[in-house]
C-alpha positions as CSV (number, residue, x, y, z in Angstrom):
1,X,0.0,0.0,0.0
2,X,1.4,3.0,-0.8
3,X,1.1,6.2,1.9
4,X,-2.1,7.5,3.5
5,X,-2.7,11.0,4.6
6,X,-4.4,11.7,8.0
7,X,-5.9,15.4,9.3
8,X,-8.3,16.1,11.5
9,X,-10.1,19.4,12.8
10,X,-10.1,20.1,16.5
11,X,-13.4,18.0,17.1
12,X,-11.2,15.2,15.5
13,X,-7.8,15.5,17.6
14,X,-8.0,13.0,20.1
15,X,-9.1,10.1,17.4
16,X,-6.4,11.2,15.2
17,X,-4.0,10.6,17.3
18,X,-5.5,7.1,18.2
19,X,-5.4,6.5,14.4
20,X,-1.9,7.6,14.0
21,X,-0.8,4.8,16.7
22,X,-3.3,2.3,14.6
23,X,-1.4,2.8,11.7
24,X,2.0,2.9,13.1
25,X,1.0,-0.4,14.9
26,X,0.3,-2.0,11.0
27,X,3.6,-1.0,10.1
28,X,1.4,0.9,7.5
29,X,3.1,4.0,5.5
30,X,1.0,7.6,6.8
31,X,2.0,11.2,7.0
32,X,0.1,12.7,10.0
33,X,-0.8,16.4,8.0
34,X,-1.9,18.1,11.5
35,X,-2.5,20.2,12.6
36,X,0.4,20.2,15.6
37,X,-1.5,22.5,17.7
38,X,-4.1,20.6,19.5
39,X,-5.8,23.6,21.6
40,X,-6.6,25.6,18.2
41,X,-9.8,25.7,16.6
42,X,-9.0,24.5,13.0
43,X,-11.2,24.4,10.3
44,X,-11.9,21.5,8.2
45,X,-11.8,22.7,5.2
46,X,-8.2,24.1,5.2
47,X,-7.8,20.3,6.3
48,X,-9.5,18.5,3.8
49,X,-8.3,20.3,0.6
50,X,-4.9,20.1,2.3
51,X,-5.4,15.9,2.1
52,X,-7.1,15.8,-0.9
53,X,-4.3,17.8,-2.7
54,X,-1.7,15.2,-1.3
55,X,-3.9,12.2,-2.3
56,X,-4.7,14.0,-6.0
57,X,-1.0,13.9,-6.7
58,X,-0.3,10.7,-5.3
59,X,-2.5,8.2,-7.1
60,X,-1.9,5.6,-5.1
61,X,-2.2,7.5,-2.0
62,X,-5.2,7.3,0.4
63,X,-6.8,10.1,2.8
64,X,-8.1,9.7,6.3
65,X,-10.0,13.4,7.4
66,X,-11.7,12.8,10.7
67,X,-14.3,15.9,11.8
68,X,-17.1,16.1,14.3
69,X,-19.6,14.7,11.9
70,X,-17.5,13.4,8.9
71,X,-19.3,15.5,6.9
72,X,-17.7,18.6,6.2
73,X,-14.4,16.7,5.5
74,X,-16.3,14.6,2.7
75,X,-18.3,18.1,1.2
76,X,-14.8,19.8,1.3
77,X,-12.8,17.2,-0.1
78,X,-14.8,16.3,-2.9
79,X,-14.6,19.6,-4.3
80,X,-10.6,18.6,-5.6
81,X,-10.8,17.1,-8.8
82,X,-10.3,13.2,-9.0
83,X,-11.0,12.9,-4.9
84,X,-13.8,10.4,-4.1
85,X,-14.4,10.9,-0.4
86,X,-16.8,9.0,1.6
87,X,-18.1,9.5,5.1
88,X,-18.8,6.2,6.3
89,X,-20.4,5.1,9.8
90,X,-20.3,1.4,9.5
91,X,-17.8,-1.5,8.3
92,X,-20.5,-2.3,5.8
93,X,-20.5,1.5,4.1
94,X,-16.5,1.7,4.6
95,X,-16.3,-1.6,2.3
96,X,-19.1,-0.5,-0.2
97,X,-16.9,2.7,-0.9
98,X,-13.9,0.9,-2.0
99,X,-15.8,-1.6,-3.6
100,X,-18.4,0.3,-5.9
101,X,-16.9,4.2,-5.5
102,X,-13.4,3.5,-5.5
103,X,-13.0,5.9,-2.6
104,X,-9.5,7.3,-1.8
105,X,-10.8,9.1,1.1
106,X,-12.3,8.5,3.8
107,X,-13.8,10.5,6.9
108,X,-15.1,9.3,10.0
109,X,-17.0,11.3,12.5
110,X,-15.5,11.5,16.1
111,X,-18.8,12.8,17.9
112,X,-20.3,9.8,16.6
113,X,-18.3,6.7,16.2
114,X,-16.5,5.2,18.9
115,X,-12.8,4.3,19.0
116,X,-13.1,0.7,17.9
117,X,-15.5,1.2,15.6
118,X,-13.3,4.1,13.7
119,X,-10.2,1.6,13.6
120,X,-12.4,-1.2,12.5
121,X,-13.9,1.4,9.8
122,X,-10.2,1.9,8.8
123,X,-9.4,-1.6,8.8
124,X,-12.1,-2.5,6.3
125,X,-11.6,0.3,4.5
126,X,-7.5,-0.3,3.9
127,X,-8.3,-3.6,3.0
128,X,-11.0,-3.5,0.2
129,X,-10.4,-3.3,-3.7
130,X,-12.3,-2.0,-6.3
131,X,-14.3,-4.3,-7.8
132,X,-14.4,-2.6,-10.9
133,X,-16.6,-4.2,-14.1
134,X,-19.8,-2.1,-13.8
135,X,-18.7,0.2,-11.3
136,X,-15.8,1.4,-13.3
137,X,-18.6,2.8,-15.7
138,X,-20.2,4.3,-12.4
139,X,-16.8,5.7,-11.3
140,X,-15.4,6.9,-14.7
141,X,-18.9,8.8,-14.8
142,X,-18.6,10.7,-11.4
143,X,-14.8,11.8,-12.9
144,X,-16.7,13.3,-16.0
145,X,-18.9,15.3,-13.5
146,X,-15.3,17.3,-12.8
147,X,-14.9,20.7,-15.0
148,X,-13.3,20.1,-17.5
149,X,-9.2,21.0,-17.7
150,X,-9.7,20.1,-13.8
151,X,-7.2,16.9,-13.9
């Protein structure tokens, strides 16, 4: 696998960090993209596009943007060309997006998921392909939704 970016806002901090030391544990490649200070108010989408940037030049690269809801991170991010982010709540959604979106972001919400089910989220998430066949159509579609010269 090749790196993963991880940001947070400040309603995201704490599980961040717990997401850091999940990944570390894998022995899995990530770049922690802050922010450092953990007593700021940060918002998410200096965050997001900040991710989303690194993941659009890195094509085999993956994003992890963790908010209060999720939401914002997925609205924000999904405005940079070639970024397919999902929020997902479940195990079930987190392997759906891989597997008929192609996602190569994803963002969890810390007010509403607890610890072990964000890392099992992530878990799922790392480890499911892209089917492909009739969702490459579906996925090929989305990219032609981008403005044009966007790429």
């Amino acid at each position: 696998m090749t790196k993963i970016f991880l940001s947070s806002d400040h309603a995201g901090h704490v599980l961040r960090a717990r997401v850091a030391r999940h990944l570390a544990e894998r022995h899995l490649p990530f770049e922690d993209c802050g922010p450092a200070d953990l007593a700021a108010r940060v918002d998410y989408p200096d965050e997001a596009s900040k991710v989303a940037q690194l993941v659009r030049h890195s094509p085999e690269g993956r994003g992890i943007l963790i908010c209060g809801s999720g939401l914002g991170m997925a609205i924000a991010a999904n405005k940079v060309p070639g970024i397919r982010a999902a929020d997902a709540w479940n195990r079930d959604v987190a392997r759906l997006s891989r597997e008929h979106n192609d996602a190569n972001v994803l963002c969890l919400g810390a007010r509403f998921l607890s610890e072990e089910e964000a890392l099992g989220i992530i878990d799922v998430w790392l480890s499911t392909g892209f089917d492909g066949g009739r969702h490459a159509t579906r996925v090929a579609k989305i990219s032609a939704l981008e403005p044009k010269g966007s790429s």
